[in-house]
N, CA, C and O of each residue as an XYZ file, in Angstrom:
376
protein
N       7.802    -41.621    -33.255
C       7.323    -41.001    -32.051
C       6.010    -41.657    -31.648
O       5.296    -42.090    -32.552
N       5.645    -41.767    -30.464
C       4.598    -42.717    -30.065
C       3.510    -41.458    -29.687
O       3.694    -40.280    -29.381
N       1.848    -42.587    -29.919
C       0.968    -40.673    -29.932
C       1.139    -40.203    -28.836
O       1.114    -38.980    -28.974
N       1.426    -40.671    -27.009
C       1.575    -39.841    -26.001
C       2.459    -38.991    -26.156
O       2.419    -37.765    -26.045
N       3.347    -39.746    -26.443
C       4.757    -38.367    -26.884
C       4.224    -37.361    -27.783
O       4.250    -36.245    -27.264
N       3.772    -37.384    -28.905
C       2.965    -36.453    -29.959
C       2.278    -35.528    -29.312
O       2.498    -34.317    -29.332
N       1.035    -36.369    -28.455
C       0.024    -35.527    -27.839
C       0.583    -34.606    -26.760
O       0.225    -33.439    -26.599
N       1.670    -35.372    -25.902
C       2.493    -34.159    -25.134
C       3.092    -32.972    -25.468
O       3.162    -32.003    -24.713
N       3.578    -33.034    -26.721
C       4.542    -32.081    -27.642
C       3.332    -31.152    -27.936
O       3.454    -29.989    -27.551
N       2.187    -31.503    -28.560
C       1.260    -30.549    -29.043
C       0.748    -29.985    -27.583
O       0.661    -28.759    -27.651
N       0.394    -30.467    -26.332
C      -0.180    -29.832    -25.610
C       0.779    -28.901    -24.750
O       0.305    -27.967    -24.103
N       2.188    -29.188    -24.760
C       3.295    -28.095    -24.560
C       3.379    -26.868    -25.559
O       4.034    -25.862    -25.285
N       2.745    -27.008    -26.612
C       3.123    -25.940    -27.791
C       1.841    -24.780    -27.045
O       1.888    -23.606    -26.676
N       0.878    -25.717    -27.075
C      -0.777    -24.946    -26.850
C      -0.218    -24.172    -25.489
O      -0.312    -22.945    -25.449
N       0.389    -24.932    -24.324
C       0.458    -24.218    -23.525
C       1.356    -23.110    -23.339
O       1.079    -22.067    -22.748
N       2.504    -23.419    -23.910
C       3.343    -21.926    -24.162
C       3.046    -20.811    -25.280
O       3.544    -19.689    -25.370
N       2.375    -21.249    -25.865
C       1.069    -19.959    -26.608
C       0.212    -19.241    -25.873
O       0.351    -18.025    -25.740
N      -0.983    -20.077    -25.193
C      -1.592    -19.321    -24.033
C      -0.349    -18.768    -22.859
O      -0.876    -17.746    -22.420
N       0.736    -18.889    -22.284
C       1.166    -18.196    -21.651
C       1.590    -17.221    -22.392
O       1.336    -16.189    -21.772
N       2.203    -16.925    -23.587
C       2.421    -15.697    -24.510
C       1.264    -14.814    -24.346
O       1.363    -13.618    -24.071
N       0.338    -15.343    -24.495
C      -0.960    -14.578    -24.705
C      -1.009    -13.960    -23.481
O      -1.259    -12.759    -23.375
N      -0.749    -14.815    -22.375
C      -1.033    -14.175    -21.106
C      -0.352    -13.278    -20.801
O      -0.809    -12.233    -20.338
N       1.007    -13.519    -21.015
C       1.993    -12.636    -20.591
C       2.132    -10.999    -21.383
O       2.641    -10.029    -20.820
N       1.487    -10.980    -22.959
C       1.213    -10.052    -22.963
C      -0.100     -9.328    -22.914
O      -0.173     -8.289    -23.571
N      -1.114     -9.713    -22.254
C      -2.072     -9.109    -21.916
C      -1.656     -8.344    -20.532
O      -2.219     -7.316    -20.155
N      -0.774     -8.878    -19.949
C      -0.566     -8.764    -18.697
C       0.226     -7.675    -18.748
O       0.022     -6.745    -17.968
N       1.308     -7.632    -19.733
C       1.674     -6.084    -20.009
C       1.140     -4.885    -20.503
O       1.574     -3.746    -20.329
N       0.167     -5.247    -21.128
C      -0.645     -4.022    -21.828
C      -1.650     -3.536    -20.245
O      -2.064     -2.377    -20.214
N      -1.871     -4.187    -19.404
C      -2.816     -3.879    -18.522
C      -1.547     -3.193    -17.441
O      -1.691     -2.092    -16.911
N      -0.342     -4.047    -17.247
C       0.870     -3.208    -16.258
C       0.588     -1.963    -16.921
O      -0.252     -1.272    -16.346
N       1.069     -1.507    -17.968
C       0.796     -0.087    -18.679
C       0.089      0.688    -19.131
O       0.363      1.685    -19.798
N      -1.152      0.183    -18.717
C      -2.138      0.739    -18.542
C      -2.263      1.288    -16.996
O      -2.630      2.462    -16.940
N      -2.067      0.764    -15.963
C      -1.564      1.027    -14.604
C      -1.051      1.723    -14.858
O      -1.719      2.689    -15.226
N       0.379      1.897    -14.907
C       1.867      2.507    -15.215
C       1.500      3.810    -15.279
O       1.582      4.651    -14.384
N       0.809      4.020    -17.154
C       0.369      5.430    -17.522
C      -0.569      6.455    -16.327
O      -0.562      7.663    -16.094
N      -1.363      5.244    -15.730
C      -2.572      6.370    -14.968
C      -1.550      6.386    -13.640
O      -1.577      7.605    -13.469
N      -1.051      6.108    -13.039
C       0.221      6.416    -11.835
C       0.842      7.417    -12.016
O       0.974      8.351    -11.225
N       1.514      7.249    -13.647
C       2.371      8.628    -13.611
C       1.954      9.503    -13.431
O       2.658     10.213    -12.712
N       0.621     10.129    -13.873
C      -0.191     10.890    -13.635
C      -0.459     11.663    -11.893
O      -0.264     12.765    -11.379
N      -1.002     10.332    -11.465
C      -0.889     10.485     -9.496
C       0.586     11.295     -8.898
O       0.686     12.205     -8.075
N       1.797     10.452     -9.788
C       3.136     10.617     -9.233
C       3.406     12.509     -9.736
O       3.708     13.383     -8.924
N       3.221     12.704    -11.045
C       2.917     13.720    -11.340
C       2.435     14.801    -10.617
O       3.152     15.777    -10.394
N       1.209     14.716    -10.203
C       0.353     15.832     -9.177
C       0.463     15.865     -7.756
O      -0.160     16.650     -7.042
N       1.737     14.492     -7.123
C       2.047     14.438     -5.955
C       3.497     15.366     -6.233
O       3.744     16.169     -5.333
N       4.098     15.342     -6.945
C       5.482     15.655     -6.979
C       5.349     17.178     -7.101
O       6.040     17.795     -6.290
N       4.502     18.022     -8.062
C       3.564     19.264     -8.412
C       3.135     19.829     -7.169
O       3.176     21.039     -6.945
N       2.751     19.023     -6.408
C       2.306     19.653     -4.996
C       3.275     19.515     -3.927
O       3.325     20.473     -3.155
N       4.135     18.442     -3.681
C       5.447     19.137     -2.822
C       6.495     20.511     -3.342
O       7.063     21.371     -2.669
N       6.450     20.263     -4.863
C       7.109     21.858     -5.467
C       6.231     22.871     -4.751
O       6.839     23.620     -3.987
N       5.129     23.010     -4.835
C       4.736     24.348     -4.971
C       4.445     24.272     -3.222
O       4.545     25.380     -2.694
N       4.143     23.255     -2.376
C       4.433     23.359     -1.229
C       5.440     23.564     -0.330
O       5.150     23.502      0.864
N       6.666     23.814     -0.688
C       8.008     23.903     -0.270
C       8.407     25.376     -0.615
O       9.348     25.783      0.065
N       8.070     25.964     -1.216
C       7.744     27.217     -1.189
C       6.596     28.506     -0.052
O       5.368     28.555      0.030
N       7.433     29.180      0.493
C       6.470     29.222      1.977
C       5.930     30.963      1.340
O       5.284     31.795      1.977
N       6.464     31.082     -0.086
C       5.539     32.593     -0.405
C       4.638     32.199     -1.422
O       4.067     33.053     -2.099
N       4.406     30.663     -1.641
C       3.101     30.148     -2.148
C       1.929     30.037     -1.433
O       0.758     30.275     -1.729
N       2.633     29.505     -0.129
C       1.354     29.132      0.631
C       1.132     29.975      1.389
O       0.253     29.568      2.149
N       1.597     31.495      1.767
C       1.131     32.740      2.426
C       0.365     33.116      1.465
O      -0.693     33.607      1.861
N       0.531     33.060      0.094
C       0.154     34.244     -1.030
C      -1.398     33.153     -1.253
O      -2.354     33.790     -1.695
N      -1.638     31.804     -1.012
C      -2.868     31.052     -0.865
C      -3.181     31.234     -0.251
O      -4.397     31.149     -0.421
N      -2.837     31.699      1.218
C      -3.826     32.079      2.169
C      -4.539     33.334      2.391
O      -5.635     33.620      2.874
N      -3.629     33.951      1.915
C      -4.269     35.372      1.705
C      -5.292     35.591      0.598
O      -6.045     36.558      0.710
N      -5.396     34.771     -0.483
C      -6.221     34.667     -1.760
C      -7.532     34.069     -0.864
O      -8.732     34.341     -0.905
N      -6.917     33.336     -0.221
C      -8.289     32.514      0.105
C      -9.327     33.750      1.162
O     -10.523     34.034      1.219
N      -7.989     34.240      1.919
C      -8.807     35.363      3.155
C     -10.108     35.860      2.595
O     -11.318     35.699      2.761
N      -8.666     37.034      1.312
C      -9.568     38.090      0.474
C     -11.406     37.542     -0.392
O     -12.523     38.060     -0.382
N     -10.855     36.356     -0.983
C     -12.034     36.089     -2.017
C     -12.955     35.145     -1.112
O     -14.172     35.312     -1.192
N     -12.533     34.327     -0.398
C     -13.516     33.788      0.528
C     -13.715     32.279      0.078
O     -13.763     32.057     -1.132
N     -13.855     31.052      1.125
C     -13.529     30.090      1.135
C     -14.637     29.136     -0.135
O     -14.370     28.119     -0.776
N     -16.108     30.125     -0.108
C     -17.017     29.429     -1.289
C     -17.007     29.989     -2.457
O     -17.622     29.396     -3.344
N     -16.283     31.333     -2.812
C     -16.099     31.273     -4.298
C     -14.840     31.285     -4.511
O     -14.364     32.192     -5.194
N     -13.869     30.084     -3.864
C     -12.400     29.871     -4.055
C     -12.665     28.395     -4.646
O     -11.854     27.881     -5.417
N     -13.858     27.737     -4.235
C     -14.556     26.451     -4.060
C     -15.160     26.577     -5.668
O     -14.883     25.732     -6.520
N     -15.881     27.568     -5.891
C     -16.549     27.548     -6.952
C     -15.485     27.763     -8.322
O     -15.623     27.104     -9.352
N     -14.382     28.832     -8.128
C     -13.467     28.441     -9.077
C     -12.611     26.912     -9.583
O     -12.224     26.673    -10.728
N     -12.504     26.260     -8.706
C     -11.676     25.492     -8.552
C     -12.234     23.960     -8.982
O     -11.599     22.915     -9.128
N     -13.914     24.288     -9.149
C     -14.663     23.397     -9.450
C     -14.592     23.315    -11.185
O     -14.322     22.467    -12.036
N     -15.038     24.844    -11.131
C     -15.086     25.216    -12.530
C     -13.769     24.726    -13.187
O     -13.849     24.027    -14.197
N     -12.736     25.007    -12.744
C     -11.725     24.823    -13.530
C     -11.376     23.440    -13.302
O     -11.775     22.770    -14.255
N     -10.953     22.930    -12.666
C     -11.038     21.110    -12.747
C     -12.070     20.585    -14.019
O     -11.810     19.577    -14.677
N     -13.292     21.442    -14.256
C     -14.122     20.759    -15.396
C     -12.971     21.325    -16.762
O     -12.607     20.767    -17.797
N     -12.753     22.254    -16.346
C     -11.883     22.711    -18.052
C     -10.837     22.599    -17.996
O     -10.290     23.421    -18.731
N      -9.860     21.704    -17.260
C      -9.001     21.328    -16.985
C      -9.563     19.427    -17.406
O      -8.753     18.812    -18.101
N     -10.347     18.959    -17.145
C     -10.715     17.452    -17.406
C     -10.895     17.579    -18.774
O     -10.233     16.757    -19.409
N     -11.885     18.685    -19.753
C     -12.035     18.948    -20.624
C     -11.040     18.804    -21.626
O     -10.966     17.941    -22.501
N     -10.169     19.906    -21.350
C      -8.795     20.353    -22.231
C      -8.116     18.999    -22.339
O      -7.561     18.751    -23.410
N      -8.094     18.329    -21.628
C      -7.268     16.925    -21.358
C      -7.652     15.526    -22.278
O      -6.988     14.691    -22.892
N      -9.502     15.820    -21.944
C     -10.041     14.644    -23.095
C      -9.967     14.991    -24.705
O     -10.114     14.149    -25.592
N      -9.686     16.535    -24.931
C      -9.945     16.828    -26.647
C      -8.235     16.766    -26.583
O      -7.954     16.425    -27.732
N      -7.293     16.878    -26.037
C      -5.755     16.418    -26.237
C      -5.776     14.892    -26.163
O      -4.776     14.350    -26.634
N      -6.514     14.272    -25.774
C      -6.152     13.002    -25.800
C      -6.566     12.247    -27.199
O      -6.001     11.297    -27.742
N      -7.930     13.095    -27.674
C      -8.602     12.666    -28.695
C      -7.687     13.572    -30.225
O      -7.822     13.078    -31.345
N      -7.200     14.302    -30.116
C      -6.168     14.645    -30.393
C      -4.873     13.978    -31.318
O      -4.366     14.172    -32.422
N      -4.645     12.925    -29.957
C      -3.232     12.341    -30.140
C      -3.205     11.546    -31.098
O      -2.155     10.977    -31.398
């Protein structure tokens, strides 16, 4: 084998290694995407359920009438924190 031929063979090996490499970095980051989407797809799909229901969204409006639009605000704050909460000690958890 002559060294160009050699040196070609080795710099084809190097390069289909770095594309391995690439190609799976490139999946661990797709699924890293992937996971935080499902999530989005999740709380979009969660909210056409409970929106398609028309004695959800009377029985919200009337919650909202009765208790009033800033401490409906202040629950909802609160609970999103213990709702983010509950989520990071399940994750730490897993």
């Amino acid at each position: 084998m002559s060294e160009r031929t050699l040196k070609l063979a080795q710099r084809r090996t190097a390069l289909r290694a770095h594309c391995a490499s690439q190609r799976e970095e490139l999946a661990r980051v797709a699924g890293n995407i992937e996971s935080r989407l499902s999530s989005v797809d999740h709380g979009i799909n969660m909210f056409r359920r409970y929106a398609a229901s028309p004695a959800l969204l009377v029985g919200g409006l009337a919650l909202l009438t009765m208790i009033g639009p800033r401490r409906l605000l202040r629950w909802v704050g609160r609970s999103a924190v213990f709702v983010t909460a509950g989520q990071r000690i399940f994750r730490l958890l897993r």
